[in-house]
Structures are given as C-alpha cells and as structure tokens.
DRENRO-279569 format. One record per residue: residue in one letter; x, y, z of N, C-alpha, C in turn. Coordinates in pm, whole numbers, plus 50000, padded with zeros to 5 digits. Each point is the difference from the previous one (the first is absolute). Layout:
residues N
AXYZXYZXYZ...
***
This chain:
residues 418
X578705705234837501144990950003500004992449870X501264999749920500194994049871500874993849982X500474987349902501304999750026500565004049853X500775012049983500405002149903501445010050027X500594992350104501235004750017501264992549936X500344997749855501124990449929501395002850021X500155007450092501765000450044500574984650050X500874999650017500984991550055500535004750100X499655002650113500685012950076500504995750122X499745009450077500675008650062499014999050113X500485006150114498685007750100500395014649964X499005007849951500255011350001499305010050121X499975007450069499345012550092499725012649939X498865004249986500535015649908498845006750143X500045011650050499165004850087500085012949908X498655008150003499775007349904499335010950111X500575014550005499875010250078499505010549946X498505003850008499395014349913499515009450099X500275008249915499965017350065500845003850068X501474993349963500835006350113500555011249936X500975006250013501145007149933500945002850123X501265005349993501124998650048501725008949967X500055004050104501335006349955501104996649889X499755002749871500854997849889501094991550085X500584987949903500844999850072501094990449853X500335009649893500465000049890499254988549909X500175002649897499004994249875500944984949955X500634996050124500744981749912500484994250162X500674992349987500754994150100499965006250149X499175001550101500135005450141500484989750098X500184988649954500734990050065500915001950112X501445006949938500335003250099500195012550101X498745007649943500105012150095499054998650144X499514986749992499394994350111500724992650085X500735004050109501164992050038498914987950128X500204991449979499054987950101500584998250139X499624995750098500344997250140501144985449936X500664996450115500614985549998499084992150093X499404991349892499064988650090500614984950038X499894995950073501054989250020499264988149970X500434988949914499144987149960500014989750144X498735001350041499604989050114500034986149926X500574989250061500104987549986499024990350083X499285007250123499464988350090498845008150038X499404998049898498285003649967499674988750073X498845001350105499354986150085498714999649919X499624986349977498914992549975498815008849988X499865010050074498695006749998499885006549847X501425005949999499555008149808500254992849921X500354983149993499684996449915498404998549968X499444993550066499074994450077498725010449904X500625014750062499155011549954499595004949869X501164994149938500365004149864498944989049928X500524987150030498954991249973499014999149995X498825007750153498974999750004499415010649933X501055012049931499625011749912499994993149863X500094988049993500024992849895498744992549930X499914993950108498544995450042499215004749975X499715012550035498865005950001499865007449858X501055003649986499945007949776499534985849949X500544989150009499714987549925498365001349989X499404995050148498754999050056499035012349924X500245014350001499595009449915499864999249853X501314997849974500254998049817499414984449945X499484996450075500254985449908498005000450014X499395000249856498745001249993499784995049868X498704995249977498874987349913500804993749913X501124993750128500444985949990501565000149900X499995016349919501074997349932501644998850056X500804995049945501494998450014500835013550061X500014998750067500325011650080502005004150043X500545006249986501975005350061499485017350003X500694997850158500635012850019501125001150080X500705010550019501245003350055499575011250118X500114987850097499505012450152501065006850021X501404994149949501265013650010499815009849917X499194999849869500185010149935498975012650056X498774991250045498875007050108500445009650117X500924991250046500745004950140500935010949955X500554997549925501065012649943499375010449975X498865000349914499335012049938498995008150186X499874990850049498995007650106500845003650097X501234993850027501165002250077500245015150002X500554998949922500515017549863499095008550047X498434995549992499095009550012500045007150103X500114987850113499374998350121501205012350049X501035000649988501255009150049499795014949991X498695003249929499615010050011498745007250042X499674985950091498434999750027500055003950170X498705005850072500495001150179498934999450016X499414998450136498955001050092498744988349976X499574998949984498654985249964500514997749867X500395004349949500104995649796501064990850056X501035002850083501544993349982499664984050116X499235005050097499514989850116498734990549963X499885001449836499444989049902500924994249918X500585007849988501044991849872501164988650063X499855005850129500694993350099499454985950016X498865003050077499564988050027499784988049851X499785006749918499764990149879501684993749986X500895006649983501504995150037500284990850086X499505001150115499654990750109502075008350068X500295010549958501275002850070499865016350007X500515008150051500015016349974500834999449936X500055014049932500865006049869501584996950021X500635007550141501204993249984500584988649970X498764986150094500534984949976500205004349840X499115003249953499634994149859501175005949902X500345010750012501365005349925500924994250057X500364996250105501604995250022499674979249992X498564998049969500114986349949499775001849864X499225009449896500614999049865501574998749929X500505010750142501545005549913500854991450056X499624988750095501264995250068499394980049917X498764999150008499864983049964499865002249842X499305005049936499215003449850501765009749921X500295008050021500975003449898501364990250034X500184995850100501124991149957499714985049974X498934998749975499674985849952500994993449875X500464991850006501174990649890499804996949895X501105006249899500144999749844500924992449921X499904990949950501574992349937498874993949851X501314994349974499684993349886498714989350020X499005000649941499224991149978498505002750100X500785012750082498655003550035500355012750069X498885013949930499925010850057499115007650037X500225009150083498975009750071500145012349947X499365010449935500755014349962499095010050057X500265011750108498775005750030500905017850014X499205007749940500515013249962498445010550063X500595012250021498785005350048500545015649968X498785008349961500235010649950498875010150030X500015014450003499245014350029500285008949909X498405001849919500385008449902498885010250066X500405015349937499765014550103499265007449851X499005000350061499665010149856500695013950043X500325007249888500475014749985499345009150008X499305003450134498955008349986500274996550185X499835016050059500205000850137498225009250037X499404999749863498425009350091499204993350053X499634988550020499554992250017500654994850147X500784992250003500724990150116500835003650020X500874995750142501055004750034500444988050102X501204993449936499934983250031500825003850167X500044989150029500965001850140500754996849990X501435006450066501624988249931499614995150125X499874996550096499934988250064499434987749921X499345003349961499464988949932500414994749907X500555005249880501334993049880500854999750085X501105001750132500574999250069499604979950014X499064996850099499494987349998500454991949864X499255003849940499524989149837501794997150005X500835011849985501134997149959500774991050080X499585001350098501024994550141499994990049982X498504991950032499294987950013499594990949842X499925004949891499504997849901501155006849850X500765003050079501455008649875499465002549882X498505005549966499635005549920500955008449894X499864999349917500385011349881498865009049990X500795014050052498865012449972500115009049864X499065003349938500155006449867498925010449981X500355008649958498865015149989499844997149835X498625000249985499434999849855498905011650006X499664999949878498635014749920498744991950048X500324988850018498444988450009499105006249869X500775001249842499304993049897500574990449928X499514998049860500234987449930501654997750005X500745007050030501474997050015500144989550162X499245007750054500374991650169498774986249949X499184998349912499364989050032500924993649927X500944999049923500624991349914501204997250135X500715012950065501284993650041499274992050154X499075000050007499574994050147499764984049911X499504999249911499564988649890501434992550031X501315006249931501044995049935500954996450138X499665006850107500594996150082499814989350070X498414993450035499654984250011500424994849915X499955001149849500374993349948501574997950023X500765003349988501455000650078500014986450113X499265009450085500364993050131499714986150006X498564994849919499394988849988500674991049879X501065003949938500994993749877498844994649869X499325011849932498945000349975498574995249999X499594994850129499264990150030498775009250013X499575012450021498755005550028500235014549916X499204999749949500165013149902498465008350020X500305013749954498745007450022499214998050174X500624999350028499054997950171499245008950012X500745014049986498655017750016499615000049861X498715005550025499524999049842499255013349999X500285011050082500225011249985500355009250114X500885010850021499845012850090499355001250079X499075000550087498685001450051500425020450023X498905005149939500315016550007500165005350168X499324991850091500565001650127501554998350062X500354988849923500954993150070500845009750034X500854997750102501075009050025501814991350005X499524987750042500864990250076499614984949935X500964991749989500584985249942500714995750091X499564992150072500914987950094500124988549890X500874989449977499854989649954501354992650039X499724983849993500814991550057500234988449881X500744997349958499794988049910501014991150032X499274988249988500464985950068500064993149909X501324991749947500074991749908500074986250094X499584985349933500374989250044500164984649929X501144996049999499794988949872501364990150032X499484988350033500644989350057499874988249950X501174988949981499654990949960499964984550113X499554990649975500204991250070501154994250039X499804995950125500954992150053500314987049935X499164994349963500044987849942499195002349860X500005004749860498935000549942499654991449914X498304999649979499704989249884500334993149894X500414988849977500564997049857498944995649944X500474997449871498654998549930498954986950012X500804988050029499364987650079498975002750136X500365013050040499185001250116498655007149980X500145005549916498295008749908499314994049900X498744994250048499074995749939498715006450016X499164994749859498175006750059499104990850130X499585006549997499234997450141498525006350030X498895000150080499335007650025499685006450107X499315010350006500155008850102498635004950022X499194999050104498725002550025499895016850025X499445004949986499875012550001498865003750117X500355010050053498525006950108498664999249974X500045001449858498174994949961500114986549987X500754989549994499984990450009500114991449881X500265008949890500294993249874501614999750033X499774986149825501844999649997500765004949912X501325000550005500605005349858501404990650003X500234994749873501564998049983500785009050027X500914997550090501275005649977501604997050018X501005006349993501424995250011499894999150169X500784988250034500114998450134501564996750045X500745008650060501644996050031499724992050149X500574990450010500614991150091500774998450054X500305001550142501204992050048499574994850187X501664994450034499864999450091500575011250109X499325007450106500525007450066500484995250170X500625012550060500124989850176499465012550056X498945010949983499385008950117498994997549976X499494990050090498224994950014499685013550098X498605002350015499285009350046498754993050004X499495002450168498534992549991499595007750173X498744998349955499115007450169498484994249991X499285004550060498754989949993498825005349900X500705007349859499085000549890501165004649888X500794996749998501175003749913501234991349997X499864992049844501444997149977500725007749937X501605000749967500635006349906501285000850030X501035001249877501114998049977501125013249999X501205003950022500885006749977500644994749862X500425010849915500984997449896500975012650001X500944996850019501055009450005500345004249869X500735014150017500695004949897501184996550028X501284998749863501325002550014500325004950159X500754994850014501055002550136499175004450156X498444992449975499554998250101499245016350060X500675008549931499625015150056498325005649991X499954992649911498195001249977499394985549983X498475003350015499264985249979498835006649953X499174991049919498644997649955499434990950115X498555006150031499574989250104498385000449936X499584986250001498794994349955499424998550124X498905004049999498824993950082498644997349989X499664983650004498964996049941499254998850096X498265007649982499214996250130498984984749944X500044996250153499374990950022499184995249850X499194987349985498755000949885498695006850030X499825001550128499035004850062499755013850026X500715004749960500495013850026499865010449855X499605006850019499705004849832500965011750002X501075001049891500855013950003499605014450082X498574999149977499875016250103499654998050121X499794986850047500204998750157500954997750054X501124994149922501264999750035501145009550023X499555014649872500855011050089499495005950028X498265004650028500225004450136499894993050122X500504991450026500494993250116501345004350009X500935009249919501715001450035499955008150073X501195002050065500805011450094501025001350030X500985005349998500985002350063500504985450042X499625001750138499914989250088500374982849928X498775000049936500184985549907500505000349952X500625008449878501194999449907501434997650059X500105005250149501284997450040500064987250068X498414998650033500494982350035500274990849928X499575000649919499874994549837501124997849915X500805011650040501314997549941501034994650137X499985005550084500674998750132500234982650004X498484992849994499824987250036500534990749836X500635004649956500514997749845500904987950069X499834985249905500434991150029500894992549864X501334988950037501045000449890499584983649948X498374998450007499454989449941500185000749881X500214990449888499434998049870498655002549984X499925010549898498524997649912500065000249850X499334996049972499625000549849499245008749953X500295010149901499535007549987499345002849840X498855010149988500205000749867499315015849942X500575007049949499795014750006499525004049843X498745004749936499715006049906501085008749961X500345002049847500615012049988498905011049978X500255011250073498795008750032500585014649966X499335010549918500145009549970499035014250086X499975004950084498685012250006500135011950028X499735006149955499395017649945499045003350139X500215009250023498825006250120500045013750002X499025007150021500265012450043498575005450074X499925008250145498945004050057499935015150058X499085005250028499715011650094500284994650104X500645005950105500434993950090498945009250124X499615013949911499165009750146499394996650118X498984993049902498294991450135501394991550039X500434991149977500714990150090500955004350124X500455010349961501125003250086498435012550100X499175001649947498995007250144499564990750054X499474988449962499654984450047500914998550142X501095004049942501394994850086500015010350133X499605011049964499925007950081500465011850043X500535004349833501015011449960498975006549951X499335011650083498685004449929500425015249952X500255005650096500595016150048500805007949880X501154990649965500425002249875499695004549865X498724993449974498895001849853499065009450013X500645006150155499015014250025500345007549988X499565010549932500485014949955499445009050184X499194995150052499515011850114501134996350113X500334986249979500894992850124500974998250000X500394997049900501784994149922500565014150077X501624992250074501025008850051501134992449954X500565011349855501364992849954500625012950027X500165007550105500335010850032501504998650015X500784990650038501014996550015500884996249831X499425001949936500035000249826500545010749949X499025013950042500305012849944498385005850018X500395012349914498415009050082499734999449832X498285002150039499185002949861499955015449997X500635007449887499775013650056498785009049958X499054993949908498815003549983498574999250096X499705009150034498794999550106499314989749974X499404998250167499094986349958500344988749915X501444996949978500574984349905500064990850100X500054991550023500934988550078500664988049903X500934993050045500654989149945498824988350061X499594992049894500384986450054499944987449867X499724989650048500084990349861499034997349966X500044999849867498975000549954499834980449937X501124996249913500324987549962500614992250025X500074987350058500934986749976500174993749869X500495000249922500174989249908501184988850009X499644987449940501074992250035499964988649886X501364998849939499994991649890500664986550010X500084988849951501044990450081499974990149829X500934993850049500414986649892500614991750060X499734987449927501254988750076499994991049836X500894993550029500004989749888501204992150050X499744984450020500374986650094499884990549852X501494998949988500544990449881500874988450040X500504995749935500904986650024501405008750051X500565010749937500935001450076500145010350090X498955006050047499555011450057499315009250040X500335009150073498445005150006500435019649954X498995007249947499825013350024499005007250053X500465010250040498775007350102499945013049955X499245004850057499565013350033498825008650009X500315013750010498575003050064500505017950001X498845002949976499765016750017498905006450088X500385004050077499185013750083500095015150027X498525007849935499995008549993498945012550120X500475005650061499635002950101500135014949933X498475004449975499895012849964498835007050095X501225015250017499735003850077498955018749954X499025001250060499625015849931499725009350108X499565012049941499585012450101498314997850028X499315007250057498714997649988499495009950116X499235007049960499295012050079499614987350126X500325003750097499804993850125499974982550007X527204478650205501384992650011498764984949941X500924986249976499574989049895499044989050112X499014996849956498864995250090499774987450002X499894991650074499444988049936498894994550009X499075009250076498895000849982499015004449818X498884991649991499615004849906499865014749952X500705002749895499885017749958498335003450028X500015012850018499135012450002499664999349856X498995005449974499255005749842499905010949986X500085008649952499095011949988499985001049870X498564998749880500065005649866498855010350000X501055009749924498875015250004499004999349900X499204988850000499054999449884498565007450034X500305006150109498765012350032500035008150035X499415010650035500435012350001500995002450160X500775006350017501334998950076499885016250044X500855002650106500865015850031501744997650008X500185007449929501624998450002500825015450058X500994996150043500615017750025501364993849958X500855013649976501595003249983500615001850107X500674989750095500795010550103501574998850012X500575012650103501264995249999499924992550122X501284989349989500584989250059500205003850149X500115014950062500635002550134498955003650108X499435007749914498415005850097498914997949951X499634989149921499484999349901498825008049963X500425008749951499635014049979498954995449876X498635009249980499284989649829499965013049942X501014995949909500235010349893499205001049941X499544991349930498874994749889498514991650082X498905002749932498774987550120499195002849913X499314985449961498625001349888499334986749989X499334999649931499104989049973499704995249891X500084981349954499684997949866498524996850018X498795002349904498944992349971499774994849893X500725007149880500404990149923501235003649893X500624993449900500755001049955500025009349843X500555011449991499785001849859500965003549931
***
C-alpha cells in the first residue's frame, strides 16, 4: 500500500479477465450488437440496502486503513468492480460474494442501475459513471457467455469493444478512462497481462462544490495533532454548520454540497478513542444511525484543507471478509462468465487493486478512485442553545454521500495532513 496515486479523479472500476477468449465479435464498437433486457429503475429501495452498502463500507475502510496512514476509498467503485464480477460467478464463489454484499446479485444490479446510475448532475456538482468490456480477439482460449455481456449491458450499459489485447488495446483501454474520468487518471493498466482475455472497467467521476463555500476570512493556520501525536501547522476552513451528529463516542458535522444533493460528513471520535478503535467499531448499522439521528443544531465547525493519495491490494482483505473461493484456481466457479477452453484452466481472481483520491478545499471537493479486479486461468434549523463544536484538529473519518439514501460514495480517514 502506497500513496502514489496523483489524479484528481474519478472512481474508476477496471476488472481484468485472463485466459479467456471468445467468439470474435468484430475488431471496434460491439455496443450495439448486444441488445440489453429493459430494466426498470426502482425508487423504494428499503433501509436494508442502504444499510448494506454501508456496512460493505465499513468493512473495506476497517481492511484498508493500516499503520495509521490517511486513508479514502470508494466502496462504490469496490462494489461496481466485484458486482460486474460477481454476474459471472455461481455456486460457493457467488454465495461469498454475496454475503460480503450483504444482498444477492440481483438486489445488487437492480440497486446499482436503479440508485448509483441515476444519481444527480447539475451545475456545481457532478457524478459521471461509464462502464465498459473489452474482448480480446482470440476465441482458442475462452468462450465468453452472451448471457453474461447480456447482464453487464442491461444492468451496467457497458460499452463492448473487441481488441488484439496488444500495445494498441493498452493505449485505447488507457485513453478511454482517460475520457471518461475528464482526464483525471491516466495510465491505470500498465500492461496486457499475456493471459488476459477480458477488461471490465467502470469509471466514476466526482466533483462538487459547496453549498456555502469558504471565503478567505474563514481560512486560517491552525494545528492539527496527528496519530503519532505530533503537531503540524496547517490551513484550517471554518464555518458555521446546522447537521450536528453525535452518539456515545462520536461527534460530527454535515456540510452540504450545492443544492443539498450531496454532503461531506465529518466524524470525530471521542479523545479517548484512538482512530483505529474507532473504525473498527463502524457498521452499517451505526452509520445509519448516525446520520438518521442528524440534528438542525448549530455547530461550529472547523475542517483542515486535506489532500490524500491511497492505493491497496485489496486480496487478503476481501478473504478476511470472507470471499475466499474466488482467489482459488481449484474452487473458483465463474462458470456463468464463459468456459476456459484449455484443459485443466479455471478462471478465478487473482487481484484487487484499488486507487482513491480526495482533495477538500475552500470551494470544494474532488474524488475518486480506481479498481482493478484481475482476473486469470490457472491449472486447477437556528438554536438558542449554546452551539455544538466540532474542530477536526485530530485525526477524523469522513465519507461522500448522496443526500437521499445516503449512499458513501467516498469513506476515509485523516491522520495527518499533507
């Protein structure tokens, strides 16, 4: 784990599929020779998948966040990439991926395609999320299932494209995040893998400004204690907000974006409480009380401007979790994918990777995040009570959500500022 991811981004998904091959299915644009089902956008998702989504949140946080550093990731971009996967996964591989979902495959496609792609875009604050299947040109090997690009397309309106899978497809798979992400992540594959057969990828742009944003009277230096317990100067924006948040080891504030559709939410644990006992104490559960019990008190607030880079293996964490079957070549059943047509191959995954950024300024915030899920063959209101406080002068967890289900787009951790 490093942080040397400098985009401005995006959430990106890339799921990466080796040893397949597949019925030619022309060398550019197969888009629309994949005709998709009509899926209908559900509106009255109950509490439980939010809830779920959240606590799939939780737990990547709880995984990814290790010796103390500053930690963002994008459990949608997580969820997207294993989603995708998962649509081609059956029997114990799929009744893990499940349970780590905390929903089965259907919830989970008709709550990506019905809450997550129509999420709200206007001026001053947007969501951009594109998803695509690239087919290597080569049928000796694999032989994909149209049921299965059938799905991606339905649920996920993928763009399908047949490439050679060499240095030409690593550039247009390159140029096409870059596209989608309005050049915010560049180079994501950094080569072919000679197995590969198959490219899932999802890219998620996100970049919003405040509802109210900082003027310059409101940013001053300040200090900020850090997890080892030293201090550092830094810029500190100020204001006053009205979504207090508090439970019996957590204060913290709401700050909305423009037109209310999204929010930044701070949460400061206790003094007693040291950042890594504090998330893993999250869940699901608490996060929705947490916001649920969101009150229209005054607080005072005061927020570092904070920049961070992350990127991890996501493998051991997600077997931690309990997705084991998958990273097995003797066990993995992505049979519902397509067939390996070489004796003795099987599909399964081999990698998680996952990249993220945020950067929280005076007038805004940007996000994003990349996941790569590679896959191979393998021989077997006004108060008059005294205001609330909250100043983030220590290390904090913050997430991105939207305003309706409050869905956490974004979830990470400061320890310190750089």
């Amino acid at each position: 784990m490093k942080k040397r991811f400098i985009a401005t981004v995006t959430a990106l998904i890339l799921s990466f599929f080796s040893g397949c091959t597949l019925r030619p299915v022309s060398a550019d644009n197969l888009t629309d020779s994949i005709k998709p089902d009509a899926i209908p956008v559900y509106k009255d998702f109950n509490s439980g998948e939010n809830v779920a989504v959240s606590d799939f949140a939780a737990k990547l946080l709880q995984q990814s966040f290790k010796d103390g550093e500053s930690t963002v990731i994008s459990p949608i971009s997580v969820l997207y990439a294993l989603a995708m996967t998962a649509n081609g996964a059956d029997g114990e591989t799929l009744n893990q991926m499940e349970t780590l979902f905390g929903m089965d495959i259907n919830t989970v496609n008709n709550y990506l395609h019905s809450t997550v792609s129509v999420l709200p875009s206007d001026d001053g604050y947007t969501i951009d999320l594109a998803n695509s299947v690239w087919i290597k040109d080569d049928e000796d090997d694999f032989v994909v299932n149209e049921d299965f690009l059938k799905a991606v397309k339905s649920y996920y309106d993928a763009g399908i494209f047949k490439e050679p899978f060499d240095e030409h497809t690593l550039m247009a798979i390159n140029n096409w995040v870059v596209q989608k992400t309005n050049g915010q992540i560049q180079d994501i594959l950094d080569k072919i893998d000679s197995d590969a057969v198959m490219y899932l990828v999802n890219a998620i742009n996100f970049e919003a400004d405040w509802d109210s944003i900082y003027e310059k009277h409101q940013v001053h230096d300040g200090e900020f204690t850090k997890a080892d317990g030293t201090v550092q100067t830094v810029e500190f924006m100020y204001s006053d907000e009205h979504g207090y948040l508090e439970d019996e080891n957590t204060t913290g504030f709401v700050k909305f974006y423009k037109d209310y559709k999204y929010a930044f939410v701070a949460l400061l644990p206790d003094e007693n409480i040291s950042i890594d006992e504090y998330i893993a104490s999250l869940n699901g559960d608490k996060l929705a009380q947490l916001l649920a019990a969101k009150s229209g008190k005054m607080v005072v607030t005061s927020m570092p401007k904070f920049e961070t880079t992350f990127d991890i293996e996501m493998s051991e964490s997600l077997k931690t979790l309990g997705m084991t079957d998958a990273f097995d070549s003797r066990v993995a059943d992505f049979s519902r994918m397509g067939t390996a047509q070489q004796e003795g191959e099987n599909l399964c995954v081999n990698r998680v990777i996952h990249k993220a950024f945020i950067r929280v300024a005076e007038k805004g915030t940007q996000a994003g995040a990349a996941t790569v899920v590679e896959m191979i063959t393998e021989g077997a209101m006004a108060v008059t009570e005294k205001p609330k406080e909250v100043y983030l002068d220590r290390p904090f967890v913050y997430m991105i959500i939207d305003c309706e289900n409050n869905l956490p787009l974004f979830m990470g951790a400061v320890t310190e500022i750089e």
